[in-house]
Backbone as CSV, one residue per row, in Angstrom:
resi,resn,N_x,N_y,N_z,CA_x,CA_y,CA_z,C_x,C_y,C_z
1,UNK,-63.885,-73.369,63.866,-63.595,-73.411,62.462,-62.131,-73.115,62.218
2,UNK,-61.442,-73.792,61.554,-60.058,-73.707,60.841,-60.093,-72.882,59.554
3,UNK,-59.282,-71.942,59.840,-58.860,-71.054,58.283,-58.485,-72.102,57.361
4,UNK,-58.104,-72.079,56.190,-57.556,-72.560,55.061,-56.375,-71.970,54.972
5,UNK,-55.121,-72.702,54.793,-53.886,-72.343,54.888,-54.116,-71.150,53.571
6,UNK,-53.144,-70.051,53.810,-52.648,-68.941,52.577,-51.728,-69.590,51.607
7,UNK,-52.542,-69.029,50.250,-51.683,-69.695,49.214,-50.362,-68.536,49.521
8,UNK,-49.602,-68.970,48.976,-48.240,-68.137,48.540,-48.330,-67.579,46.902
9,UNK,-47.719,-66.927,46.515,-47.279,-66.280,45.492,-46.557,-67.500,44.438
10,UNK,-47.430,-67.365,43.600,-47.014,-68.404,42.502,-47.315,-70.001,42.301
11,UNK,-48.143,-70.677,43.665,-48.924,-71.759,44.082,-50.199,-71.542,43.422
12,UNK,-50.567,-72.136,42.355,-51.928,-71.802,42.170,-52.582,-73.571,41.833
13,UNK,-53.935,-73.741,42.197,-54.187,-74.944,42.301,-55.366,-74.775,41.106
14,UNK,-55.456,-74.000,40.502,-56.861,-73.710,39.297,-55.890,-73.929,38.160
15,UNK,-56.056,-74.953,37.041,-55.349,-74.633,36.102,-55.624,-73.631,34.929
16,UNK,-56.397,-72.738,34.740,-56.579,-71.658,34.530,-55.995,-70.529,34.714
17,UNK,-54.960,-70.670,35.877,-54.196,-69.292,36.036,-52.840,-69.913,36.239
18,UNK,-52.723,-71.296,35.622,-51.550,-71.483,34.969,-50.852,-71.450,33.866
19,UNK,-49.779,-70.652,33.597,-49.441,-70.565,32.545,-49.195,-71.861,31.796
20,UNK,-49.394,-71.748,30.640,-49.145,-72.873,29.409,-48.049,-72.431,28.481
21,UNK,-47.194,-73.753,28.938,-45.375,-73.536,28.352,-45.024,-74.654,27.000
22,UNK,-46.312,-74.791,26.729,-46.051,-75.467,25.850,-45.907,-75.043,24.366
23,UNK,-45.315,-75.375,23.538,-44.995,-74.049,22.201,-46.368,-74.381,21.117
24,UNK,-46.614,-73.475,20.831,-47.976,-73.273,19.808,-47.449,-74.179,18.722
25,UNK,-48.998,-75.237,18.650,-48.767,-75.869,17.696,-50.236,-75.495,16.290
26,UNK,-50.015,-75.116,15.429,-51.003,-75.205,14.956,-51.348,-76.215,13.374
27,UNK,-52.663,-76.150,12.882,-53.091,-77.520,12.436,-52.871,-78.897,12.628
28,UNK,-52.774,-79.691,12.281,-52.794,-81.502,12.728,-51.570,-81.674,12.000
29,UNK,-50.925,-81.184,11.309,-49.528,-81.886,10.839,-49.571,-82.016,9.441
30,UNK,-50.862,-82.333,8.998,-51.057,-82.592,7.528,-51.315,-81.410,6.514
31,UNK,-50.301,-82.012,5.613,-49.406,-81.113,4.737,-51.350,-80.295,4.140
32,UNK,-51.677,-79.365,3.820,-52.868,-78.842,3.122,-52.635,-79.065,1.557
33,UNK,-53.822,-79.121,1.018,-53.905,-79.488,-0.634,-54.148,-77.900,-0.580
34,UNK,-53.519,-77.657,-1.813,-52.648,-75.820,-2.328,-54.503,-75.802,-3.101
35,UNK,-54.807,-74.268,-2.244,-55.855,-73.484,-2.635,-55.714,-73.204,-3.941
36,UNK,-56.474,-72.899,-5.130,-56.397,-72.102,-6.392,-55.657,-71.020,-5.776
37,UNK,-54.958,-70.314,-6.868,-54.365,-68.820,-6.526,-55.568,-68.198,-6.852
38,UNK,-55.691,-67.019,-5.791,-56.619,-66.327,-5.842,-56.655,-65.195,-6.989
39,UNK,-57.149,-64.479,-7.666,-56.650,-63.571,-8.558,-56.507,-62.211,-7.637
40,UNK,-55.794,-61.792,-8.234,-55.215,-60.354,-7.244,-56.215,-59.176,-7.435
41,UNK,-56.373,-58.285,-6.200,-57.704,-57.622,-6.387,-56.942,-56.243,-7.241
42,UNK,-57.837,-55.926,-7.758,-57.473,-54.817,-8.946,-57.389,-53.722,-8.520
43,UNK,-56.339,-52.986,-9.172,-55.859,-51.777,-8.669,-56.192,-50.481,-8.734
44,UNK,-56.727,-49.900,-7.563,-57.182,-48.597,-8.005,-56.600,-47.626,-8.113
45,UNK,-56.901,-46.342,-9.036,-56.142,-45.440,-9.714,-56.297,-44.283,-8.453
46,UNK,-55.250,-43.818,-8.020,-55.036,-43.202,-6.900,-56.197,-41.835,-6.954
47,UNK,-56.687,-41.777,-6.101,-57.318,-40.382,-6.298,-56.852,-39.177,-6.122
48,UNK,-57.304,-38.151,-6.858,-56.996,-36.941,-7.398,-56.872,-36.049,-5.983
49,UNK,-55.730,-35.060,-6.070,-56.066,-34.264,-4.800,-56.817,-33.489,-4.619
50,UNK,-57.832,-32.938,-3.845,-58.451,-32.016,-3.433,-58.715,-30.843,-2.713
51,UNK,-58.715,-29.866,-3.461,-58.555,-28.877,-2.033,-60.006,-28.484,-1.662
52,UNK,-60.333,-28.102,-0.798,-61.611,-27.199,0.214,-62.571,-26.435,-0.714
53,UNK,-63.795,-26.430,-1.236,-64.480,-25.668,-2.117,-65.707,-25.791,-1.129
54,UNK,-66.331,-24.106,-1.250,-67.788,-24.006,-0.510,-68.636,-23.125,-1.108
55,UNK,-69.520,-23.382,-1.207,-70.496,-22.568,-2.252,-71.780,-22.676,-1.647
56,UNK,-72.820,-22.023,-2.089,-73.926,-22.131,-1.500,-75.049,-22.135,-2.485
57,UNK,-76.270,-23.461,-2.959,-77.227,-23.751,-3.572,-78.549,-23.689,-3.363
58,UNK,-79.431,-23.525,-4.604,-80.606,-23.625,-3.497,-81.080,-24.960,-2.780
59,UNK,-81.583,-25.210,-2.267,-81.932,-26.604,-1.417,-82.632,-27.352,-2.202
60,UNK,-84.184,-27.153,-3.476,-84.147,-27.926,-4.489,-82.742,-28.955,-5.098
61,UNK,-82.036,-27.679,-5.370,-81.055,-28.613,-6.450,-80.250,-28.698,-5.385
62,UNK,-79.700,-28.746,-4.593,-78.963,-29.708,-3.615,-79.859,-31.499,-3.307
63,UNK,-81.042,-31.571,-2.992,-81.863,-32.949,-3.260,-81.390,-33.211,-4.416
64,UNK,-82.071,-32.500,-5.841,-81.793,-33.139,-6.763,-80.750,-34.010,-7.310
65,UNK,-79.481,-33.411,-7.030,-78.296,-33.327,-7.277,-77.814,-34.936,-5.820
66,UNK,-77.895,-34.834,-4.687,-78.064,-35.706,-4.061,-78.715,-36.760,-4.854
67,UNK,-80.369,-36.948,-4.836,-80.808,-38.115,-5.327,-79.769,-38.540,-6.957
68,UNK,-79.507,-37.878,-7.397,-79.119,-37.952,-9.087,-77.659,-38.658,-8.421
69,UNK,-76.996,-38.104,-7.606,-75.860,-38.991,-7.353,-75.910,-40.529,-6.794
70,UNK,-76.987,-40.588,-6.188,-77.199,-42.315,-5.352,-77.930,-43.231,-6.308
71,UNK,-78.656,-41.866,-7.481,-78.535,-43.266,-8.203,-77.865,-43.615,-9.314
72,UNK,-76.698,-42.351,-9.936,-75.289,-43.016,-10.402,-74.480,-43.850,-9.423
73,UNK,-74.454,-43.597,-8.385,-73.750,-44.406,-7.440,-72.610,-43.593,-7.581
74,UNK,-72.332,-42.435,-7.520,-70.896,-41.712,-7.579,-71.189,-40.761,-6.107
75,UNK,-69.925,-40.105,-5.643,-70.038,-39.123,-4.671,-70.654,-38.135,-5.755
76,UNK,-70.827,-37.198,-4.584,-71.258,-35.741,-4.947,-70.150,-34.865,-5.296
77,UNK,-68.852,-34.970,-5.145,-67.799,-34.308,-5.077,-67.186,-34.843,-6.667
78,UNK,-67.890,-36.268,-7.405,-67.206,-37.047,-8.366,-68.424,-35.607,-9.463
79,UNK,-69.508,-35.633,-8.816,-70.226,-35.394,-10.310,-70.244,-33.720,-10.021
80,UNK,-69.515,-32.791,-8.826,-69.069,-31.364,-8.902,-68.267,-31.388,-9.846
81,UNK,-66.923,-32.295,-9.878,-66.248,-32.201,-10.803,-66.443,-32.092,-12.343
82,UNK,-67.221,-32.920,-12.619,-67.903,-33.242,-13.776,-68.402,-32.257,-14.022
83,UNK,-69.132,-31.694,-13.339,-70.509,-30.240,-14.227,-69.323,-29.002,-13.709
84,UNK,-68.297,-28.952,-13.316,-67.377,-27.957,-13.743,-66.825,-27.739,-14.638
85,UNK,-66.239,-29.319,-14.926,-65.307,-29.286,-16.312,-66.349,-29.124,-17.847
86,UNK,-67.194,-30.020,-17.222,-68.014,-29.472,-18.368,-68.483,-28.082,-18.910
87,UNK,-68.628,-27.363,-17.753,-69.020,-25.647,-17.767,-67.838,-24.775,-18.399
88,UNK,-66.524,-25.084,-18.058,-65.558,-24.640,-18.229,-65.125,-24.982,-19.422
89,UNK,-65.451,-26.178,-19.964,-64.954,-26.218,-20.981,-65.953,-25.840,-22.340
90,UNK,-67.215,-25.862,-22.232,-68.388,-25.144,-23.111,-67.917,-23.815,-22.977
91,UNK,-67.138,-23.231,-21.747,-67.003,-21.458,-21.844,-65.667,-21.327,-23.076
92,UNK,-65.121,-22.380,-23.073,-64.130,-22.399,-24.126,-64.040,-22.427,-25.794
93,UNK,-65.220,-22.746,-26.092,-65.820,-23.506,-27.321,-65.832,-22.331,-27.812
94,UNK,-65.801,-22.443,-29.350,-66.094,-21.211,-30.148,-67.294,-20.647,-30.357
């Protein structure tokens, strides 16, 4: 049996592990008919900063308070805010 001659370094006979020097062409040439402008997606109002708050509830009203938020569809942290300011500000009232 005869070996198979050794490739050398940079001889490759698979064109697969030849590089392709040809410059990227992309689409067919033809000019595209102009998309509608899309409308620009709307801007949201930056959110508020937050610092670290921990408290401890009973586990009833932690569910409650959970379910009551998924089905406003707000975080839990949107409707803390809410029943604070509200508390705080009834402590204000005459």
């Amino acid at each position: 049996m005869s070996r198979k001659p050794r490739k050398t370094p940079g001889q490759s006979h698979n064109p697969a592990l030849v590089p392709n020097r040809e410059p990227l062409r992309v689409g067919d040439g033809i000019t595209p008919v102009s998309a509608p402008a899309a409308e620009p997606a709307p801007v949201k109002p930056p959110k508020p900063k937050r610092v670290p708050f921990g408290s401890y509830i009973e586990p009833e009203l932690q569910k409650e308070l959970r379910v009551a938020c998924a089905v406003e569809g707000i975080e839990i942290r949107d409707a803390l805010d809410q029943a604070l300011r509200l508390w705080l500000s009834e402590r204000q009232a005459p």
